[in-house]
Biopython code that builds the backbone (N, CA, C, O; Angstrom):
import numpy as np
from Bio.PDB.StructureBuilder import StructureBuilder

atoms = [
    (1, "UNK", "N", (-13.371, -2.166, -5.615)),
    (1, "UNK", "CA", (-12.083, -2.722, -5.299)),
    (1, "UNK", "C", (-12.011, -4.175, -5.755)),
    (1, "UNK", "O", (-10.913, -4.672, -6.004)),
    (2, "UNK", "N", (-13.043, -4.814, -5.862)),
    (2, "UNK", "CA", (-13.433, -6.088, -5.998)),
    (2, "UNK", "C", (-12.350, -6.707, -7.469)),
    (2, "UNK", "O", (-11.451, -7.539, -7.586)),
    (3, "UNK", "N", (-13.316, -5.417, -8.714)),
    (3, "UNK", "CA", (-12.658, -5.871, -9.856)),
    (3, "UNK", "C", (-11.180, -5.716, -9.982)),
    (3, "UNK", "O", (-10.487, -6.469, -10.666)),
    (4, "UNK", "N", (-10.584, -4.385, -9.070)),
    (4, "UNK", "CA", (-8.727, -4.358, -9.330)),
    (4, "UNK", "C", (-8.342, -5.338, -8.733)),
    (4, "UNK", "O", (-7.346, -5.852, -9.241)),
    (5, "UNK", "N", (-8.998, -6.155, -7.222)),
    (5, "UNK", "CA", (-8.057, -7.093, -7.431)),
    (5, "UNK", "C", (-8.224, -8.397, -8.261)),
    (5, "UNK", "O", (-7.396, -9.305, -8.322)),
    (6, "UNK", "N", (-9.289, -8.351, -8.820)),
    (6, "UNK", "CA", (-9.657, -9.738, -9.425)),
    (6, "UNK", "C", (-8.653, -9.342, -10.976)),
    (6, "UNK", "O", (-8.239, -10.396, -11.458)),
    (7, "UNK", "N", (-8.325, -8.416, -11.586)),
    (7, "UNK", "CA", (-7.803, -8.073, -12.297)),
    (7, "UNK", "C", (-5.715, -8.076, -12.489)),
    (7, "UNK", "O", (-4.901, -8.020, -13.411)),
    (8, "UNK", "N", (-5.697, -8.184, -10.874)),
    (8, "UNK", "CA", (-4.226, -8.002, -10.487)),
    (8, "UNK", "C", (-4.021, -9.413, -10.839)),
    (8, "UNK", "O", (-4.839, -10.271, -10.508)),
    (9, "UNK", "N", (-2.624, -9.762, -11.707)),
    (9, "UNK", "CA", (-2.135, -10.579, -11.923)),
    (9, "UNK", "C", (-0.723, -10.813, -11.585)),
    (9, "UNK", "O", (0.136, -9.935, -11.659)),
    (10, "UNK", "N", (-0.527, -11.918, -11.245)),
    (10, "UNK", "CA", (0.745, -12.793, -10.737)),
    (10, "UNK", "C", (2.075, -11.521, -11.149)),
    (10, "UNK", "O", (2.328, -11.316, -12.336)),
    (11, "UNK", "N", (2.804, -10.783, -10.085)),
    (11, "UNK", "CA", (3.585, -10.488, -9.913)),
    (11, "UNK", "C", (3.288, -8.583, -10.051)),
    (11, "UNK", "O", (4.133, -7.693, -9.952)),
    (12, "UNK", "N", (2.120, -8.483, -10.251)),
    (12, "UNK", "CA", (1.739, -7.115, -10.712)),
    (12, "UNK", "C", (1.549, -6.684, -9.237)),
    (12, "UNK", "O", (1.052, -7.362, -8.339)),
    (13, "UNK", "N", (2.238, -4.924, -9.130)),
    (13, "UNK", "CA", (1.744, -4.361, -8.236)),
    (13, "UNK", "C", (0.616, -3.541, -7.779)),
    (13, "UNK", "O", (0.124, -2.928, -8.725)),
    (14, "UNK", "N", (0.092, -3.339, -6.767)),
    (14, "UNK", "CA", (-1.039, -2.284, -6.035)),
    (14, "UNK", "C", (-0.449, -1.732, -5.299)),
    (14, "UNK", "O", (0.510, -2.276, -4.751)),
    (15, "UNK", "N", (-0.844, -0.342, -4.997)),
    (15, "UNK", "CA", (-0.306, 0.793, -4.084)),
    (15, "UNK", "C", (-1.657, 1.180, -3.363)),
    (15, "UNK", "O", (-2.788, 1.517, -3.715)),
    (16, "UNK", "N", (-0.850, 0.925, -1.957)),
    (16, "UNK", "CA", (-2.364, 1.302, -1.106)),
    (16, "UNK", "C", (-1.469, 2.680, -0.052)),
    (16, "UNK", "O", (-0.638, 2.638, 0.855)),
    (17, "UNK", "N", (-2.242, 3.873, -0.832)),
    (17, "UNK", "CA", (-1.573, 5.081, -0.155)),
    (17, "UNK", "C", (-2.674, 5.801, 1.120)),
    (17, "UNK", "O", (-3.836, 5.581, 1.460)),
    (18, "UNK", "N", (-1.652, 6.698, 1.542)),
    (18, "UNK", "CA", (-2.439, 7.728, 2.296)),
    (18, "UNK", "C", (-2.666, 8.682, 1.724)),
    (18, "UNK", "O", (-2.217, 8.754, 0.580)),
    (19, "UNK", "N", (-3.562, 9.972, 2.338)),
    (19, "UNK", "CA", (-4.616, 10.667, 1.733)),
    (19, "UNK", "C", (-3.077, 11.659, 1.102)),
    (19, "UNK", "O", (-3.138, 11.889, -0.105)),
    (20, "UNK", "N", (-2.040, 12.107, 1.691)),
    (20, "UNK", "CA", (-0.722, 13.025, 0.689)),
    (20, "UNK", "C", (-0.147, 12.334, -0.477)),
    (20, "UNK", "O", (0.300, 12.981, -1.425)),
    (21, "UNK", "N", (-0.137, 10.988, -0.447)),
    (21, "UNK", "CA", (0.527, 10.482, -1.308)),
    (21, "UNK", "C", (0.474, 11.136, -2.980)),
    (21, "UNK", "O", (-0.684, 11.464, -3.238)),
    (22, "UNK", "N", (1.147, 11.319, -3.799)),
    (22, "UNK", "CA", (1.051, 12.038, -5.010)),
    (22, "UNK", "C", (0.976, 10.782, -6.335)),
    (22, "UNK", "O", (1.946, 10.265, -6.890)),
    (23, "UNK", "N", (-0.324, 10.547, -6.571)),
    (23, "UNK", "CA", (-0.626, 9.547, -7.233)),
    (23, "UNK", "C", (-0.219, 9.975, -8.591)),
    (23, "UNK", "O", (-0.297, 11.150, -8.949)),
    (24, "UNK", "N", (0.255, 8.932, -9.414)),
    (24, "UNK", "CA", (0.679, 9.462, -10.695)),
    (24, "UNK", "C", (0.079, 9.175, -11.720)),
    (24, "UNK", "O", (-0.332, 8.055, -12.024)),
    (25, "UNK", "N", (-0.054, 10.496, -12.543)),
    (25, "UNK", "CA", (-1.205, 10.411, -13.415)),
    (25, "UNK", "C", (-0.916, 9.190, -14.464)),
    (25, "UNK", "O", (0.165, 8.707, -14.798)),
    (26, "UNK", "N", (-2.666, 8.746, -15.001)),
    (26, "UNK", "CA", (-2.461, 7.561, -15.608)),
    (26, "UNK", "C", (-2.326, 6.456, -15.082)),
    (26, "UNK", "O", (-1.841, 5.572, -15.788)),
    (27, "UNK", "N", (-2.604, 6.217, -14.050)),
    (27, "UNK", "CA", (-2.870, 4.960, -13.248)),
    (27, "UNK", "C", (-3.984, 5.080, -12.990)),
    (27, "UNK", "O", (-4.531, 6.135, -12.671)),
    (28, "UNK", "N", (-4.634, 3.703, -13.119)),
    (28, "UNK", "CA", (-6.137, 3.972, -12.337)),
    (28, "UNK", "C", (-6.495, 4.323, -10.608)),
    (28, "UNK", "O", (-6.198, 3.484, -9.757)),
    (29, "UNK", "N", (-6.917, 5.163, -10.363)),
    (29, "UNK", "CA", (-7.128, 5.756, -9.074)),
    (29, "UNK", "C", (-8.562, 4.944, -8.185)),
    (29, "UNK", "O", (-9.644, 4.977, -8.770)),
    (30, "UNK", "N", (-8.502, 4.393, -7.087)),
    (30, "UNK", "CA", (-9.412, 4.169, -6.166)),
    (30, "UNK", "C", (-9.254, 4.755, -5.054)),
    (30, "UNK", "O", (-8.466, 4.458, -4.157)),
    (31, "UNK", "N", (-10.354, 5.991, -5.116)),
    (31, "UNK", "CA", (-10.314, 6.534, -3.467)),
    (31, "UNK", "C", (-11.105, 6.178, -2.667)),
    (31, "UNK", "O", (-12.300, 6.189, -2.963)),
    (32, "UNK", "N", (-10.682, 5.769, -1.450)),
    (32, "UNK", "CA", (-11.618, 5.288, -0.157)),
    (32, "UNK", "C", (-11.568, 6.204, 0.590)),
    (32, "UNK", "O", (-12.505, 5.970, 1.353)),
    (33, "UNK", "N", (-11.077, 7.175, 0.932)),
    (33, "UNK", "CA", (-10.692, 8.355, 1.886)),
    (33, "UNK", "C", (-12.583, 9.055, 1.995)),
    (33, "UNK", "O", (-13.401, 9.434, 1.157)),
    (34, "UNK", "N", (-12.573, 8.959, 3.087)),
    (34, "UNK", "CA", (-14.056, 9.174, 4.090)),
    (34, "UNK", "C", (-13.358, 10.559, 4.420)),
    (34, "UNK", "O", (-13.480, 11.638, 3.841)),
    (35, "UNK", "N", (-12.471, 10.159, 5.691)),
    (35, "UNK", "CA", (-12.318, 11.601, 6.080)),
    (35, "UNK", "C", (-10.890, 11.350, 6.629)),
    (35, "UNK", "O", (-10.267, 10.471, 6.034)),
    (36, "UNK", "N", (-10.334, 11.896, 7.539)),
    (36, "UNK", "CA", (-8.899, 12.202, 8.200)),
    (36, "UNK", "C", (-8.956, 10.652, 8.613)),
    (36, "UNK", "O", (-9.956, 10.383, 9.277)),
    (37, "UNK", "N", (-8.080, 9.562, 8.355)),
    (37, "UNK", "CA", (-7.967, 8.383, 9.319)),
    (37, "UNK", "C", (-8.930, 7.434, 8.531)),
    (37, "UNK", "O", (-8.965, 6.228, 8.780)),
    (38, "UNK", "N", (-9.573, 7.915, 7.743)),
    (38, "UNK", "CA", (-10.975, 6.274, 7.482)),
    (38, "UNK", "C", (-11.223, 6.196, 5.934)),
    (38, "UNK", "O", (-11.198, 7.258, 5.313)),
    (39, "UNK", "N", (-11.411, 5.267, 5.400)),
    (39, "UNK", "CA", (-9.907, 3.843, 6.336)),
    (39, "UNK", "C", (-8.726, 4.029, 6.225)),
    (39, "UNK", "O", (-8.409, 4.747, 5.277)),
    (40, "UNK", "N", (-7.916, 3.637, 6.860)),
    (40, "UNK", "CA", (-6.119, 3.663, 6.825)),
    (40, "UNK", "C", (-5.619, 2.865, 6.225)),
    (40, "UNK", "O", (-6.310, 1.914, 5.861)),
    (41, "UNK", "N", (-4.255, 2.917, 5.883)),
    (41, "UNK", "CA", (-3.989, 2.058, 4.809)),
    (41, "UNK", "C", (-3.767, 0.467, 5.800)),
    (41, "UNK", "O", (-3.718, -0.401, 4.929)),
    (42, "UNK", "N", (-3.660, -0.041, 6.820)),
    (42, "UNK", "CA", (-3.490, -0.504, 7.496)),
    (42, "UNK", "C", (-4.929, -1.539, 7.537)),
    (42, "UNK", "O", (-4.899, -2.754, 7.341)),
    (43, "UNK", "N", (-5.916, -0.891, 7.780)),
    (43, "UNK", "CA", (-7.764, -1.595, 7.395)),
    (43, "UNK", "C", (-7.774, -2.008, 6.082)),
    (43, "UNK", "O", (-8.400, -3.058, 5.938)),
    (44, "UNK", "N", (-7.136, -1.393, 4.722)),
    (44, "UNK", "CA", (-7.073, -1.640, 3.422)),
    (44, "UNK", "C", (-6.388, -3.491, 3.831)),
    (44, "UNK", "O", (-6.865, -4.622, 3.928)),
    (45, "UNK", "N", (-5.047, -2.831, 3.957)),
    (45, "UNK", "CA", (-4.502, -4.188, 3.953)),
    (45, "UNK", "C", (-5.083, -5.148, 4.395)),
    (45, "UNK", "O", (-5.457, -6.141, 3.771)),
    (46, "UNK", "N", (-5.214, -4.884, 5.655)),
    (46, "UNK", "CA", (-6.057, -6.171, 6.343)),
    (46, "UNK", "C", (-7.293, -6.706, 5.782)),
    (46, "UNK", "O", (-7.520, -7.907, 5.924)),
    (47, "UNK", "N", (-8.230, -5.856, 5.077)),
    (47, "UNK", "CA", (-9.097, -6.377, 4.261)),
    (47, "UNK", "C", (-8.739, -6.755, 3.322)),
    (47, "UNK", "O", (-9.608, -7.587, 3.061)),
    (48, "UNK", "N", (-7.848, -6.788, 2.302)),
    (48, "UNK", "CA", (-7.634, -7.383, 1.045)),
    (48, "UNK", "C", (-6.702, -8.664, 1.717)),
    (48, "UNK", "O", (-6.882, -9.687, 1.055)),
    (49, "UNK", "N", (-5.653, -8.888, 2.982)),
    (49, "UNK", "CA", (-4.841, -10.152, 3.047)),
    (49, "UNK", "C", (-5.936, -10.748, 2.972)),
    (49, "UNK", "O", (-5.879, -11.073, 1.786)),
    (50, "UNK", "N", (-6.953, -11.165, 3.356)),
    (50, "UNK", "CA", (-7.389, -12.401, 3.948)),
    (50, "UNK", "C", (-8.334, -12.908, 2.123)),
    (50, "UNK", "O", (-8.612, -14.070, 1.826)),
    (51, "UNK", "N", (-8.621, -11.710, 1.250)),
    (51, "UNK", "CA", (-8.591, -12.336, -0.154)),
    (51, "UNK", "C", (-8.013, -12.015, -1.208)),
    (51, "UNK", "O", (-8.411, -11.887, -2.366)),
    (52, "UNK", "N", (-7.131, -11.904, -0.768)),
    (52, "UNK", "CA", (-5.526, -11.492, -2.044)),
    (52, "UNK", "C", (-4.515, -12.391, -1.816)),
    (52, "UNK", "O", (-4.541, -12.974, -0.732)),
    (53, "UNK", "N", (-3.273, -12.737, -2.898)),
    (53, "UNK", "CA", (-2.317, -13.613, -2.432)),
    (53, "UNK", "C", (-1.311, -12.953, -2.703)),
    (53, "UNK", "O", (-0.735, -12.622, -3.739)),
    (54, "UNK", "N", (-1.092, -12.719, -1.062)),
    (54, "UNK", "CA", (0.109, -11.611, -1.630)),
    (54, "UNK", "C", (1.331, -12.375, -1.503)),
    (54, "UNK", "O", (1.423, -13.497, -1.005)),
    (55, "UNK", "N", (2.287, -11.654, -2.007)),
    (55, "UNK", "CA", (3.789, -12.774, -2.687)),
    (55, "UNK", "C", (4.890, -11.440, -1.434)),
    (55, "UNK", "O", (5.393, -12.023, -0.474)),
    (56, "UNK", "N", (5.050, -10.567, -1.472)),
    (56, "UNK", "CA", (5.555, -9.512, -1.027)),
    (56, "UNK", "C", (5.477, -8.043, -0.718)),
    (56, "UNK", "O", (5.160, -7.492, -1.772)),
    (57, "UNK", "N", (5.581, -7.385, -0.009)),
    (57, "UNK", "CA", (5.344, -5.334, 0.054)),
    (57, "UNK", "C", (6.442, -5.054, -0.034)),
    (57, "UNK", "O", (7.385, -5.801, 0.229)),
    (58, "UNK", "N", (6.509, -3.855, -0.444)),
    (58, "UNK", "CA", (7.003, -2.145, -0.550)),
    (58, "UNK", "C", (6.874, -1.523, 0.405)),
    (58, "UNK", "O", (5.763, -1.079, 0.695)),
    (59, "UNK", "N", (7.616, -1.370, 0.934)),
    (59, "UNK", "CA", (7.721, -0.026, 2.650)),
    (59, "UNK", "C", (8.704, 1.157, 1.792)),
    (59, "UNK", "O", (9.389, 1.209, 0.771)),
    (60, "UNK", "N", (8.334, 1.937, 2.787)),
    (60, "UNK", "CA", (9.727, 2.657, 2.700)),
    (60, "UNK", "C", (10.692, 3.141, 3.979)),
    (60, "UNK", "O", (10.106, 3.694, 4.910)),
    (61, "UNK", "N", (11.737, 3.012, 4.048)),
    (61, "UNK", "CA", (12.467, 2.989, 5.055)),
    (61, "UNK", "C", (12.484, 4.578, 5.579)),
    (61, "UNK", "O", (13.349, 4.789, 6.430)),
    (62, "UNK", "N", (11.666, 5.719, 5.205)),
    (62, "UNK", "CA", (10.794, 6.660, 5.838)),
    (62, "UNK", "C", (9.695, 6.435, 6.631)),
    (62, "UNK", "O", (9.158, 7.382, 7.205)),
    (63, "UNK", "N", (9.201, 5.078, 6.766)),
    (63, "UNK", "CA", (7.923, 4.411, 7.508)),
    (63, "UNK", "C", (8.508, 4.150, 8.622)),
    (63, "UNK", "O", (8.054, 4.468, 9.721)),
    (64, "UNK", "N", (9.616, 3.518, 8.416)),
    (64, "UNK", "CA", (10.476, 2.506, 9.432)),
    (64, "UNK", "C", (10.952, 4.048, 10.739)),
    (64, "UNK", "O", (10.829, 3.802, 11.939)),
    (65, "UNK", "N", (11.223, 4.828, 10.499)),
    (65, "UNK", "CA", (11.939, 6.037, 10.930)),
    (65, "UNK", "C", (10.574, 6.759, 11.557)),
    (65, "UNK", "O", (10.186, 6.471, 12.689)),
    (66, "UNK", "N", (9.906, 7.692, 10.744)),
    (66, "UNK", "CA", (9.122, 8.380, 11.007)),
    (66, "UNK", "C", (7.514, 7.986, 11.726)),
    (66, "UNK", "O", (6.827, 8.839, 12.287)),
    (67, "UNK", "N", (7.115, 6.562, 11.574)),
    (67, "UNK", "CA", (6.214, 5.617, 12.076)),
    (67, "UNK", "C", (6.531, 4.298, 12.260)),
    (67, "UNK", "O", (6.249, 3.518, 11.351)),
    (68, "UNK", "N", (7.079, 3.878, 13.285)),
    (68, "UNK", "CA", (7.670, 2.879, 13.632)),
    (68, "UNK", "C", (6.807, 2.154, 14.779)),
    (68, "UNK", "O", (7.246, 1.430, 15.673)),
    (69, "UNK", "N", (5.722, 2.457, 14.582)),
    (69, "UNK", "CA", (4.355, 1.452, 15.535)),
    (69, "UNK", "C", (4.019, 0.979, 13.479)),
    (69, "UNK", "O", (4.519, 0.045, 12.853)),
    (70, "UNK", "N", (3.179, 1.888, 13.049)),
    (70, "UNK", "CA", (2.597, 1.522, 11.502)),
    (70, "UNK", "C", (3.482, 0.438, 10.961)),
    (70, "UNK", "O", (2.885, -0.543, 10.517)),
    (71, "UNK", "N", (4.831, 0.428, 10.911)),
    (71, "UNK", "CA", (5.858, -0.748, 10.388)),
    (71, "UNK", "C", (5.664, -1.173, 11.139)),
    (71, "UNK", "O", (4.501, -1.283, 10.752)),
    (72, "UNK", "N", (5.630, -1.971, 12.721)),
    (72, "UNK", "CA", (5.412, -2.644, 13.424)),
    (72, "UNK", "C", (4.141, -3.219, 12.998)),
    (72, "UNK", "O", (4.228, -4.391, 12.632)),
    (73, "UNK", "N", (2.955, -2.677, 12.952)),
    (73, "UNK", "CA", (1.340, -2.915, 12.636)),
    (73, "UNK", "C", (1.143, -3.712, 11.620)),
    (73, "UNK", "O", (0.305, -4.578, 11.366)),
    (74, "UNK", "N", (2.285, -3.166, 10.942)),
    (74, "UNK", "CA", (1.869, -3.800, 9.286)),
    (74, "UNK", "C", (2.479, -5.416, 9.208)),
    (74, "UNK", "O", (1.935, -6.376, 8.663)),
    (75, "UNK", "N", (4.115, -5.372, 10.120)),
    (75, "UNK", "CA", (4.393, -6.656, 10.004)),
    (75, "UNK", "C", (3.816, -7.696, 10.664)),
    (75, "UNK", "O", (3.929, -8.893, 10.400)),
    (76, "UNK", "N", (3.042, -7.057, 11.744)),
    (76, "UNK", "CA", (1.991, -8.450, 12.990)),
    (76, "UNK", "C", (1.068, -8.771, 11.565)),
    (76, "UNK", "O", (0.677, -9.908, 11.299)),
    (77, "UNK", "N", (0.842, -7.797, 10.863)),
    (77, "UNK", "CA", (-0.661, -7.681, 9.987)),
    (77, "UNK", "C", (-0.317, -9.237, 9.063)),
    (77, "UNK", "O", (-0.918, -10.308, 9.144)),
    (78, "UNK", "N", (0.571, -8.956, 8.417)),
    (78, "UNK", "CA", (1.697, -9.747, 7.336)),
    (78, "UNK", "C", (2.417, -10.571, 7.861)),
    (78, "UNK", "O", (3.563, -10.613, 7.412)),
    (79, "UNK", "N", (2.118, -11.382, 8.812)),
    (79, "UNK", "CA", (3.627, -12.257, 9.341)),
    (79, "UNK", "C", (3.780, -13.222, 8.551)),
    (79, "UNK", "O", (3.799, -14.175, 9.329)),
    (80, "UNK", "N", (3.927, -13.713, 7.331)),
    (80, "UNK", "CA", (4.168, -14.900, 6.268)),
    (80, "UNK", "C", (4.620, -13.562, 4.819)),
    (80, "UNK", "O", (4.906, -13.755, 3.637)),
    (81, "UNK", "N", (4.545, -12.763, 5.320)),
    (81, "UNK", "CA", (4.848, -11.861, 3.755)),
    (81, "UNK", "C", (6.358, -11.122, 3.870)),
    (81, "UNK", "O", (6.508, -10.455, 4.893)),
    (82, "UNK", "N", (7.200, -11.155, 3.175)),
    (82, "UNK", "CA", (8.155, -10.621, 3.292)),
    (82, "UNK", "C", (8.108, -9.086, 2.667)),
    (82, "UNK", "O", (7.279, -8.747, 1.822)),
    (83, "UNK", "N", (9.068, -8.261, 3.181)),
    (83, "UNK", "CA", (8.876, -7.024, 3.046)),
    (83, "UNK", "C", (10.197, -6.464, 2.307)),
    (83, "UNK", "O", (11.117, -7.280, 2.247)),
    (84, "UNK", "N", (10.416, -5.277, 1.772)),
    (84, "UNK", "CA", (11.218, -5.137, 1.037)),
    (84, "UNK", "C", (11.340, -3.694, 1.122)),
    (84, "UNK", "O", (10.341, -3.131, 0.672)),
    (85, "UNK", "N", (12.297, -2.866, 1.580)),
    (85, "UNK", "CA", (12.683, -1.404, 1.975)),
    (85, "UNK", "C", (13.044, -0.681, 0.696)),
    (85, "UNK", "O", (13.781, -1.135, -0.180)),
    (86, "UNK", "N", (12.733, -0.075, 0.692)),
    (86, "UNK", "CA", (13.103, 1.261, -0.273)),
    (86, "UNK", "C", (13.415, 2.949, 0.149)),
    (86, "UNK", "O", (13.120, 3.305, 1.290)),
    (87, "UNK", "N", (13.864, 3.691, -0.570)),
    (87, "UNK", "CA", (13.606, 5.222, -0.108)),
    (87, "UNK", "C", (12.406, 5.427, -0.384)),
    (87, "UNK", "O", (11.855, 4.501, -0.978)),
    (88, "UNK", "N", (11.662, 6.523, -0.112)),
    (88, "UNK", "CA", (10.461, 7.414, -0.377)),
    (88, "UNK", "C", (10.368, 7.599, -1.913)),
    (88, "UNK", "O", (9.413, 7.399, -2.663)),
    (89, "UNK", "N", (11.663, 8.049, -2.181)),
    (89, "UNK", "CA", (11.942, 8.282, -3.705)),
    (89, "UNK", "C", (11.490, 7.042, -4.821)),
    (89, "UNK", "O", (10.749, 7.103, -5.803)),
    (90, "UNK", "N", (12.345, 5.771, -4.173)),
    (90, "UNK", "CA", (12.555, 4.531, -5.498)),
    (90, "UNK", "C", (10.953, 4.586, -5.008)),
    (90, "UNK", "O", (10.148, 4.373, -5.915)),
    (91, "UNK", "N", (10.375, 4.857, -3.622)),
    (91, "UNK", "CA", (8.532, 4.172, -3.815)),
    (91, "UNK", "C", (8.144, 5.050, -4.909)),
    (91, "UNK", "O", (7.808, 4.632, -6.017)),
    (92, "UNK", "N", (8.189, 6.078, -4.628)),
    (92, "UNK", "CA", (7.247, 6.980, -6.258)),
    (92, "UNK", "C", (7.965, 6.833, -7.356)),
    (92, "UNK", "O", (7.594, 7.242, -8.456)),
    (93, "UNK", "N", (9.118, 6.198, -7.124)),
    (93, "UNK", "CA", (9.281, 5.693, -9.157)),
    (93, "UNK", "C", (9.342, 4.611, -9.451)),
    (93, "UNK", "O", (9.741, 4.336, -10.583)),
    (94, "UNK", "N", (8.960, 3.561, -8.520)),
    (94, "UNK", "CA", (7.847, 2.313, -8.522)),
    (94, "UNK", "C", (6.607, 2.488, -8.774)),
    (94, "UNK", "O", (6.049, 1.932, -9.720)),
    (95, "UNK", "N", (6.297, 2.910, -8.343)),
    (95, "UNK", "CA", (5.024, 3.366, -8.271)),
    (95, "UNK", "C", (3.923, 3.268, -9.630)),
    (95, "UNK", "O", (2.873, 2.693, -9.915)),
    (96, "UNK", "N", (4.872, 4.198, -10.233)),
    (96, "UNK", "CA", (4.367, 4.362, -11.655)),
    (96, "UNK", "C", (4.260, 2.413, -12.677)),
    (96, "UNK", "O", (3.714, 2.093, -13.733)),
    (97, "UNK", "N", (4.663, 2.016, -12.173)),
    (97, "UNK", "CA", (4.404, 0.882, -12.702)),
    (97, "UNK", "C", (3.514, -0.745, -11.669)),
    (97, "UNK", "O", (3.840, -1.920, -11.505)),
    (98, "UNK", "N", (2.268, 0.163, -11.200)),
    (98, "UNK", "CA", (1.338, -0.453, -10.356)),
    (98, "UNK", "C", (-0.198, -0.188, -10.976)),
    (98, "UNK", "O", (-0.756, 0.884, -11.212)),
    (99, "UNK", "N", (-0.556, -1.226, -11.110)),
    (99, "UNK", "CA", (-2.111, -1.772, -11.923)),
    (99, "UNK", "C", (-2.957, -0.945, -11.386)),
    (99, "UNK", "O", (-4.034, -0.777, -11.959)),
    (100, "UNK", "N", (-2.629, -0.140, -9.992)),
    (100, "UNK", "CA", (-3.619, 0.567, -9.554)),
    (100, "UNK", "C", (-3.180, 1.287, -8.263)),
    (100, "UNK", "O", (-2.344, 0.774, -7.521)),
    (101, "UNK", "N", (-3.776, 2.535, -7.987)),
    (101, "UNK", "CA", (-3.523, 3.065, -6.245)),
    (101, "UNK", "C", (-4.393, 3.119, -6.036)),
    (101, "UNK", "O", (-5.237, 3.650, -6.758)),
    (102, "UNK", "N", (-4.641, 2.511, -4.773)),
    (102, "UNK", "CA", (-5.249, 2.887, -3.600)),
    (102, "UNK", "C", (-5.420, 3.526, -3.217)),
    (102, "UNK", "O", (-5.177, 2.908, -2.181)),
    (103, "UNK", "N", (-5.812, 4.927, -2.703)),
    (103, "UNK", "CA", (-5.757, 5.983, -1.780)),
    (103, "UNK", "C", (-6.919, 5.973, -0.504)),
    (103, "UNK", "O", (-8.138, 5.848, -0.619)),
    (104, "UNK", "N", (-6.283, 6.110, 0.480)),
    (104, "UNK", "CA", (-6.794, 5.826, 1.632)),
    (104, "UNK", "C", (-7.120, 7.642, 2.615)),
    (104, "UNK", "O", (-6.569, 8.725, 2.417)),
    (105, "UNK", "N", (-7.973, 7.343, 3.406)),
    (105, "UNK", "CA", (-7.905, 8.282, 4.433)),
    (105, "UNK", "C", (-6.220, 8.620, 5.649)),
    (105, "UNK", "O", (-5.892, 9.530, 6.411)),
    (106, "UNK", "N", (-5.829, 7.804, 5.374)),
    (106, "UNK", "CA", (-4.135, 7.493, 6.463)),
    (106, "UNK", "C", (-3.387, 8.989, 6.498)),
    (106, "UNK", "O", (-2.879, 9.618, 5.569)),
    (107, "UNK", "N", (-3.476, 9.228, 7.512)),
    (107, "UNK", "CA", (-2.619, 10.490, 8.302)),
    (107, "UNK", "C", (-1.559, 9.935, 8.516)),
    (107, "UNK", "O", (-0.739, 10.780, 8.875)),
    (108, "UNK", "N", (-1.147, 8.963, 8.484)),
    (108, "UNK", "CA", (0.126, 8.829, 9.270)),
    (108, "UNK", "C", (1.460, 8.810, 8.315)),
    (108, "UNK", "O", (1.537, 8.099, 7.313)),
    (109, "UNK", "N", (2.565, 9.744, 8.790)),
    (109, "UNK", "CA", (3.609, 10.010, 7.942)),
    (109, "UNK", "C", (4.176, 8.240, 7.240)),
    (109, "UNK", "O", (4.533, 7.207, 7.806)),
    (110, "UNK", "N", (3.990, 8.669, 5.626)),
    (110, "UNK", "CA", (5.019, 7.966, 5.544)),
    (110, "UNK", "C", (3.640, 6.161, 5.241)),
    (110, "UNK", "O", (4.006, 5.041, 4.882)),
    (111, "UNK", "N", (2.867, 6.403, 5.416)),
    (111, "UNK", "CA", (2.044, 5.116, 6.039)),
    (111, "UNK", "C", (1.783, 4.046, 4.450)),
    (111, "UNK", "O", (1.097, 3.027, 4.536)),
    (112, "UNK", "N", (2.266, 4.360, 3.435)),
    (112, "UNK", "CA", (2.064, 3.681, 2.177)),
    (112, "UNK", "C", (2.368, 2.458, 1.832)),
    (112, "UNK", "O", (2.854, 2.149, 2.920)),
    (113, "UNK", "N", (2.465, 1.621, 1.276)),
    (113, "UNK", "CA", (2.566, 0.306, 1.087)),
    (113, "UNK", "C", (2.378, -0.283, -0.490)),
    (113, "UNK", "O", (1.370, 0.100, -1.084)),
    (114, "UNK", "N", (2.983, -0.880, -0.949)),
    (114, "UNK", "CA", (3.247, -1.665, -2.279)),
    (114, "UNK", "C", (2.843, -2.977, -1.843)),
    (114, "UNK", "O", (3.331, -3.582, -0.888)),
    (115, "UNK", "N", (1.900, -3.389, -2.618)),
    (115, "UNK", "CA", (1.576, -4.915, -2.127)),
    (115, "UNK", "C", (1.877, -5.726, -4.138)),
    (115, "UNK", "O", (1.376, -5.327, -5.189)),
    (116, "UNK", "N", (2.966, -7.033, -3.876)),
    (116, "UNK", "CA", (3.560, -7.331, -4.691)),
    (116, "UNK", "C", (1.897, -8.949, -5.040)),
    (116, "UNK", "O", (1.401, -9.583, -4.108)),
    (117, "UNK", "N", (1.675, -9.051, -5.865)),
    (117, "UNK", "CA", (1.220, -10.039, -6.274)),
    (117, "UNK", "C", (1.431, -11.004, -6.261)),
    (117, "UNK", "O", (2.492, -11.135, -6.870)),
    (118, "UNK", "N", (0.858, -12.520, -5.706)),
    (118, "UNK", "CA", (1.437, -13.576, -5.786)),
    (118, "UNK", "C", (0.879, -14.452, -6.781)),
    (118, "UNK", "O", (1.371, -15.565, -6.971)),
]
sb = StructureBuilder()
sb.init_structure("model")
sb.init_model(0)
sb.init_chain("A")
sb.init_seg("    ")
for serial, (resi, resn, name, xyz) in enumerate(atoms, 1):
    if name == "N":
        sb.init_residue(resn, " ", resi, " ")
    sb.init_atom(name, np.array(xyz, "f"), 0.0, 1.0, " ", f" {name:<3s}", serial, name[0])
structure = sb.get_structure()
């Protein structure tokens, strides 16, 4: 993980998904997924804020609805990062234009995240 983010440049995105998310081919893939839950995309984040500079995220306003503790979680996580709503849809055709996914162990509906580069 070390080298994608040392590689992510000023304004470029990362996608830190859960274990359904439908990664699109041709992106470089990093899986962390252990098992059901480990790690979540939620532990991702929190391990990369404290050495990444992040500028902004990607939610999707299916997070906000269907997991509304996880959007809660994520904004205590992020309180200096602004966030930016989308459908489910515009996230997977964003998507395709991110330096890299993440894929995580995360069960939780909906639990994905776009982290914008600063």
């Amino acid at each position: 993980m070390n080298r994608i983010l040392a590689e992510t440049g000023h304004t470029d995105l990362l996608t830190i998904c859960d274990r359904g998310f439908p990664v699109p081919m041709g992106i470089e893939r990093l899986d962390l997924a252990l098992t059901d839950g480990i790690p979540t995309v939620l532990d991702t984040v929190r391990a990369i804020y404290g050495e990444f500079l992040i500028d902004s995220v990607i939610v999707t306003e299916e997070m906000r609805k269907a997991s509304p503790e996880r959007y809660r979680e994520l904004t205590e996580a992020l309180p200096d990062v602004a966030f930016r709503i989308v459908s489910h849809q515009q996230f997977k055709d964003i998507c395709v234009e991110s330096r890299a996914v993440i894929r995580t162990g995360d069960t939780i509906p909906y639990a994905n995240i776009m982290i914008v580069s600063g």
